[in-house]
C-alpha positions as a Markdown table, in Angstrom:
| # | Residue | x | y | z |
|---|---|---|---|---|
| 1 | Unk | -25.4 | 40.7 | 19.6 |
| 2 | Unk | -23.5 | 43.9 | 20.4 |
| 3 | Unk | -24.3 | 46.1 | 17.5 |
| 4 | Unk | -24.6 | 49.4 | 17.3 |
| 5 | Unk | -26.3 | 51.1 | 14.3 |
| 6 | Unk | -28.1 | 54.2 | 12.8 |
| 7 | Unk | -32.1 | 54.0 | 13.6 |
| 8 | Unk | -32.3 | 55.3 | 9.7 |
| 9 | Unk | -30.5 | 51.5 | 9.2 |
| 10 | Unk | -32.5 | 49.7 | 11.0 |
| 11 | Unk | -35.3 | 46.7 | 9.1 |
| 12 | Unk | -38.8 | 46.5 | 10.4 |
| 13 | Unk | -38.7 | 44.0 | 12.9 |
| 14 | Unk | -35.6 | 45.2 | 14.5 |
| 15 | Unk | -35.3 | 45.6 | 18.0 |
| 16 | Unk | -33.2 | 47.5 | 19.9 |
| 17 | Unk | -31.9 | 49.7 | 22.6 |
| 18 | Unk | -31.1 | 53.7 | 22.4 |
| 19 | Unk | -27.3 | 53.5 | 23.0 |
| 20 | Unk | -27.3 | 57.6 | 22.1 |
| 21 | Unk | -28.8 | 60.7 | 20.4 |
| 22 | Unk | -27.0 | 62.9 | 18.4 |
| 23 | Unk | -29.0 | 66.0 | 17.3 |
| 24 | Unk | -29.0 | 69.9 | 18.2 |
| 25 | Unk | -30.1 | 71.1 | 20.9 |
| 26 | Unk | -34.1 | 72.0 | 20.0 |
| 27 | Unk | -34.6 | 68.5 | 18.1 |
| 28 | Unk | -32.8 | 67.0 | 21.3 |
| 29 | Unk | -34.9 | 68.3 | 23.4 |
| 30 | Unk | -37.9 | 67.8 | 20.8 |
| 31 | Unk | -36.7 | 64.2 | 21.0 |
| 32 | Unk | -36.2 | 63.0 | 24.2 |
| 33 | Unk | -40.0 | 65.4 | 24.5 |
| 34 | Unk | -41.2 | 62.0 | 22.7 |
| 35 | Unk | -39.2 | 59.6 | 24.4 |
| 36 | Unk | -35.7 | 58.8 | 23.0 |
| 37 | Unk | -33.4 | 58.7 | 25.4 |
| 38 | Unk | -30.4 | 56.5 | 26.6 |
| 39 | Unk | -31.8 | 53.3 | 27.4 |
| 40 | Unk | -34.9 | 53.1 | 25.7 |
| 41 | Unk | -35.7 | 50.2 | 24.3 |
| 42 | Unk | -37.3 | 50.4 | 20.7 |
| 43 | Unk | -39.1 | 49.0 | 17.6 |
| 44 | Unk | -39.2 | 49.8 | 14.0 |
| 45 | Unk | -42.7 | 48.9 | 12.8 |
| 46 | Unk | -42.6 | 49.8 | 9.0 |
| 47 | Unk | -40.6 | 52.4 | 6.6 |
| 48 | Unk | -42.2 | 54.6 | 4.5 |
| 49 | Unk | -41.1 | 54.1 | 0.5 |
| 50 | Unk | -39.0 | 56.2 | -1.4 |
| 51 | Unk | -36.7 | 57.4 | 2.0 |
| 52 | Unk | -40.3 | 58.5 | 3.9 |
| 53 | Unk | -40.6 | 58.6 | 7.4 |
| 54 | Unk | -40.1 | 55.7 | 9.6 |
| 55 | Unk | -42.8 | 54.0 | 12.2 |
| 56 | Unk | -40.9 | 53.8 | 15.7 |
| 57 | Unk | -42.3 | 52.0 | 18.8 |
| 58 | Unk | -41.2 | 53.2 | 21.7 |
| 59 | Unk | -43.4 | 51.0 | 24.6 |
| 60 | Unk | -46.9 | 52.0 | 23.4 |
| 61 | Unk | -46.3 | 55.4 | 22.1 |
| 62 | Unk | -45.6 | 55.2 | 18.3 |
| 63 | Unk | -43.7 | 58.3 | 16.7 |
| 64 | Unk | -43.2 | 59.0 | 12.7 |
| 65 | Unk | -39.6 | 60.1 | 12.3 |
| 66 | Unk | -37.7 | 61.5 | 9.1 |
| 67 | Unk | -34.5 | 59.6 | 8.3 |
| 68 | Unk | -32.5 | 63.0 | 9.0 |
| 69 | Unk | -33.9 | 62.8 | 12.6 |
| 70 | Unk | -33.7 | 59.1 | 12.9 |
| 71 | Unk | -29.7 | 58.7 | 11.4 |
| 72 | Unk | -28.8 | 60.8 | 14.6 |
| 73 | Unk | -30.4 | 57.8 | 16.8 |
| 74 | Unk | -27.7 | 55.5 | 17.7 |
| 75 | Unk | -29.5 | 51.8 | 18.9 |
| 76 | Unk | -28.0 | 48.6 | 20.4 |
| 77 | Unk | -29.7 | 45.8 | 18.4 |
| 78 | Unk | -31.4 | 43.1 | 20.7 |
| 79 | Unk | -30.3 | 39.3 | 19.8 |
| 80 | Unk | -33.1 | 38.0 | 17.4 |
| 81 | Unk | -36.1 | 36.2 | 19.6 |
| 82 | Unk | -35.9 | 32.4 | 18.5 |
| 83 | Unk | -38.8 | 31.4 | 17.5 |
C-alpha cells in the first residue's frame, strides 16, 4: 500500500511513515523538537472524542497532538500486518 494521508485521518491502529510536515516555521521546528520528521515511522494509539487531541507513537516516545497540528503531518500508511 502506497497511500498517503493526513495524520488528522488516520484510525487507531494505523501505521505509517512521515512522508512530510507541513506547518510554519516555530511549530516546525516545535515538531520535528518531538520527533516528526521525514522518515519516521509512526503509530496512532487512540483519538480523543469530540475532535480532541490524538495519541501518536513515535518509537517509544508518545506525543498528544491537536488535529490542526496533526492535518499538516503527511504519513505513508504501512500494508496491514497479516495476522
Amino acid at each position: 500500500m502506497n497511500d498517503l494521508r493526513p495524520l488528522s485521518e488516520l484510525n487507531p491502529g494505523d501505521h505509517g511513515v512521515i512522508a512530510a510536515v507541513h506547518a510554519p516555521e516555530e511549530l516546525g521546528k516545535r515538531l520535528t523538537a518531538l520527533g516528526f520528521s521525514t522518515g519516521r515511522p509512526l503509530a496512532l494509539v487512540r483519538r480523543a472524542l469530540l475532535r480532541g487531541p490524538l495519541h501518536v507513537r513515535l518509537g517509544t516516545t508518545d506525543v498528544a497532538l491537536r488535529m490542526a497540528e496533526a492535518a499538516g503531518i503527511q504519513v505513508r500508511l504501512a500494508a496491514p500486518v497479516p495476522a
